[in-house]
N, C-alpha and C positions, 0 to 999 in steps of 0.2 A: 497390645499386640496379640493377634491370634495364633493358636499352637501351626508350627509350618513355617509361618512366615519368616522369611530371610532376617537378620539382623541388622541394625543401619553399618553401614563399615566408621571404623573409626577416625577417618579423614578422608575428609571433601579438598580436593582440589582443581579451582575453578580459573580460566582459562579462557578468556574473550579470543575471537578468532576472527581477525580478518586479514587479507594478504601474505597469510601464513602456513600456505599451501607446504612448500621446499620444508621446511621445520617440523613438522606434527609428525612426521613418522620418527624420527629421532628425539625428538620432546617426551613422546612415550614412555621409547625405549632408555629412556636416561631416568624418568621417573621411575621407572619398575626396578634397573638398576639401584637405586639410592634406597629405595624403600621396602622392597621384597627380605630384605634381610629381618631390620626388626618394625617393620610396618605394613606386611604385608596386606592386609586387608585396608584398603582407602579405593578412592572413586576419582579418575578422573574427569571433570564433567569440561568439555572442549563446548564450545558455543558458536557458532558459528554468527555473525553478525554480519550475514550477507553481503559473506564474501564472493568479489567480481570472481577469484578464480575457484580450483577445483579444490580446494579447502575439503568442503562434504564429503566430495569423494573418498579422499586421504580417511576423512572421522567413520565413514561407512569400514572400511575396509579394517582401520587398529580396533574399532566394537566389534568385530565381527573376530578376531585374531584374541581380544581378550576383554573376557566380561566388564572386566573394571575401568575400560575405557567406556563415557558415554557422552553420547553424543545432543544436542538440543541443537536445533536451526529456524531461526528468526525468519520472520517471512520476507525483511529487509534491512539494511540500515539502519537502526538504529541509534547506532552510537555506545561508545564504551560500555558508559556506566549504565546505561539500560540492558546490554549484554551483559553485564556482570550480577543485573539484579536477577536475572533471568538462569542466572548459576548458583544465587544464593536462596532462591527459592524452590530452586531443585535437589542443592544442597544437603545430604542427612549424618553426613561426619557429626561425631564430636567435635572434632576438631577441622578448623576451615583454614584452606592456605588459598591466597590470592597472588597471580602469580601473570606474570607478560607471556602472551606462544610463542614469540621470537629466538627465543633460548637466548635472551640477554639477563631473561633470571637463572640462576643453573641450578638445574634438578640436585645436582649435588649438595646442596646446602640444605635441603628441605628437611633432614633428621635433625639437624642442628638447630632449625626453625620450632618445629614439632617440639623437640626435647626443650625446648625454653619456656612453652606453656606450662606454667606450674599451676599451684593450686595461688598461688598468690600475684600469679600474673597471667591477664587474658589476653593480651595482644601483644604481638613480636613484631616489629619495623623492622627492617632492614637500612643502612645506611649504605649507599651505591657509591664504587671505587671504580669510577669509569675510566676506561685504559687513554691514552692520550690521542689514539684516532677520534675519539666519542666526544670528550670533554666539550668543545664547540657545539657540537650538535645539542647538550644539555647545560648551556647558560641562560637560557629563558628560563627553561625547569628549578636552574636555583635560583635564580630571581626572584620568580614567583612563590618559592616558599619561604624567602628571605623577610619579602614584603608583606605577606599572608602572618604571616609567625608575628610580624611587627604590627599589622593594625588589627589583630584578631589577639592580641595579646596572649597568645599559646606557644610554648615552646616546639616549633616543627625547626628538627634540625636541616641545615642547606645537604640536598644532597638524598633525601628522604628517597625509596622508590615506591613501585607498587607492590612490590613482595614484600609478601608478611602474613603472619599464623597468629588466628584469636581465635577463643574459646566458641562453644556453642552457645553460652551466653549472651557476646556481645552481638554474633546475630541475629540472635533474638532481639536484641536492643537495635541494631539497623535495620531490620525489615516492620518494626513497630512505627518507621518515620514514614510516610505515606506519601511524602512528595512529590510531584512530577517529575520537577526536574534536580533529583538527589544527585549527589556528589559525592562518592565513598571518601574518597580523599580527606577531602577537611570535615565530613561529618563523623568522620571515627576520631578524630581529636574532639570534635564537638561533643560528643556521650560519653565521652572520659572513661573511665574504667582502668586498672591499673596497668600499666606498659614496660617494656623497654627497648632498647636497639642494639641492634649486634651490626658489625662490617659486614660487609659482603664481599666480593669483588663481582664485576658486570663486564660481560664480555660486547666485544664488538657485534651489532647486529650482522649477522650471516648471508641474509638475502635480503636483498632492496631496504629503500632507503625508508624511515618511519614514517607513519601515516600522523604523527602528530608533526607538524611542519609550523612554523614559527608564529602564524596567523590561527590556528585550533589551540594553537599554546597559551596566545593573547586571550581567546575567545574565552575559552576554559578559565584565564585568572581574573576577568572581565564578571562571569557567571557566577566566580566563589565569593567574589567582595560581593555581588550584589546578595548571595544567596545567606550569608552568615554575615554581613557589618554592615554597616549605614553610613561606610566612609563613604562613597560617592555624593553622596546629598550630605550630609556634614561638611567636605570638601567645597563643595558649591557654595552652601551656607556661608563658611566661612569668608571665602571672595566674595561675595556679597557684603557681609558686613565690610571687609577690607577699603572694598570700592565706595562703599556709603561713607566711611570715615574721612578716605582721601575725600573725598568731593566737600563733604562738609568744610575739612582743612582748609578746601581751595576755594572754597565761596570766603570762608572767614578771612584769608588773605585777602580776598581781594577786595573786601569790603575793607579793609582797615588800610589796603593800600589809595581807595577814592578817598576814604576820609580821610589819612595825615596829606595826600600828596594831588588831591584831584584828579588823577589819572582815571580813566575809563577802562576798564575790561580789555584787553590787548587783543587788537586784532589776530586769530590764529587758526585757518581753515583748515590746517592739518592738523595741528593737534584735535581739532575738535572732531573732525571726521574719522580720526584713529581712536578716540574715546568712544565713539559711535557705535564703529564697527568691534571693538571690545565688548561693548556692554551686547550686543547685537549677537555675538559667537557665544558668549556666556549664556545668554537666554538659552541659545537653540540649544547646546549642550545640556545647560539645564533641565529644558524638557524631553532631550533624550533619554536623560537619566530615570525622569520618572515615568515617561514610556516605558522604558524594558520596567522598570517594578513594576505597571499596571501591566502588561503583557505579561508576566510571569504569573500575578495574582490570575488573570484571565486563566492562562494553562493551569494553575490548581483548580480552578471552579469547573474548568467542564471534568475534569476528573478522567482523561483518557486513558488506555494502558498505557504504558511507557513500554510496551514490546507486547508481540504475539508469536505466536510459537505455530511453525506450521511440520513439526518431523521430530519424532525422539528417538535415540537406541538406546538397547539396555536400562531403558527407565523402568 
């Protein structure tokens, strides 16, 4: 570091941004609230991921009202975790908090996130205590890490959010996976590093309704089985073997039914056209499945950015 130069502040706090226009002026001011006391110096890095509304505008005007608000804007869409890579590589805290702009993570817990980084623990989780309007809205979400936790054999507790504080180390350890298409989510259990989780409570989102809707939700636990297990194709595998074992079954009966009793093979144009159309749906799903793996290997070989950045403040 050359004599002059600023210092990095001691916490990053990264902020994907989209339809979160109504929120980021109070988001701010709730952060600076919580942490002005004993954290004054951190960075809030807001991202904009090509949001339809005036989001930008909102992030122009709190960088312009106060240094440590800054701003990054995506040339489009995205998507989450591409905005988020795009906050970890802008990133220069010690310490890094990942956090929702809807203020259903609340600034307020953020000292209690921070203070739990110790020297022998690098990542903090939170456990989300959704009020009873939300709960509905977030039963796909514990599903998906019910089932995740169960064929990834890693303990993710039901109920996991996206807020949470790890060291400048384990970033280090995330932006070394080079991915296309990464997933913070289950690849911060995947690189291990010591943890733990505290309650939260999660408030009712404020303005409009989430941009993860029940079908991004499927999509998203569809992407992680493929991206971290080989249950999909083990899955198939196995009905495959299932289906070869009945048939075998059903030949050997029925050989041993001609031979004690002379009977011929039982006429049955439904059954056999329902075996048909089974083994027929199995296929095509089957090579669905390995479609998306060669499709995804395809997206690592051309080696694209996963974002581009067209606008910065305070960088």
């Amino acid at each position: 570091m050359t004599d002059g130069a600023p210092l990095p502040p001691r916490v990053s706090i990264v902020a994907p941004v989209y339809r979160n226009e109504p929120s980021l002026r109070e988001l701010a001011e709730r952060v600076a609230a919580a942490l002005d006391a004993d954290w004054p110096d951190y960075e809030l890095l807001l991202v904009d991921d090509g949001s339809p509304d005036h989001a930008w505008e909102v992030i122009q005007a709190l960088s312009g009202e106060d240094h440590r608000v800054k701003g990054i804007r995506l040339s489009r869409n995205f998507g989450q975790h591409p905005a988020i890579a795009a906050g970890f590589d802008a990133a220069r805290g010690e310490k890094i908090v990942l956090m929702d702009a809807d203020l259903q993570d609340r600034p307020e817990e953020l000292p209690r996130l921070l203070s739990s980084l110790r020297d022998d623990i690098d990542i903090v989780y939170t456990i989300k205590h959704d009020s009873e309007n939300s709960r509905s809205d977030n039963i796909t979400s514990r599903v998906f890490h019910a089932v995740f936790s169960r064929v990834t054999r890693s303990n993710v507790p039901s109920g996991i959010g996206t807020y949470r504080a790890f060291s400048r180390k384990v970033l280090e350890g995330l932006k070394s996976y080079p991915e296309y298409n990464v997933l913070y989510g289950p690849l911060m259990f995947y690189v291990g590093y010591t943890s733990m989780f505290i309650d939260v409570p999660r408030d009712d989102r404020k303005h409009g309704p989430s941009s993860y809707s029940f079908i991004r939700r499927l999509s998203l636990a569809v992407r992680s089985l493929a991206s971290y297990t080989d249950v999909p194709i083990r899955m198939f595998f196995s009905v495959g073997l299932f289906v070869l074992a009945a048939t075998i079954l059903y030949s050997v009966v029925i050989v041993i039914q001609y031979m004690m009793f002379g009977a011929l093979l039982p006429s049955g144009l439904t059954l056999l056209a329902l075996l048909i159309l089974f083994v027929l749906a199995m296929t095509l799903m089957g090579l669905g499945i390995i479609g998306s793996y060669v499709f995804r290997v395809y997206q690592e070989v051309l080696r694209r950015p996963r974002y581009l950045v067209t606008q910065t403040l305070n960088m």
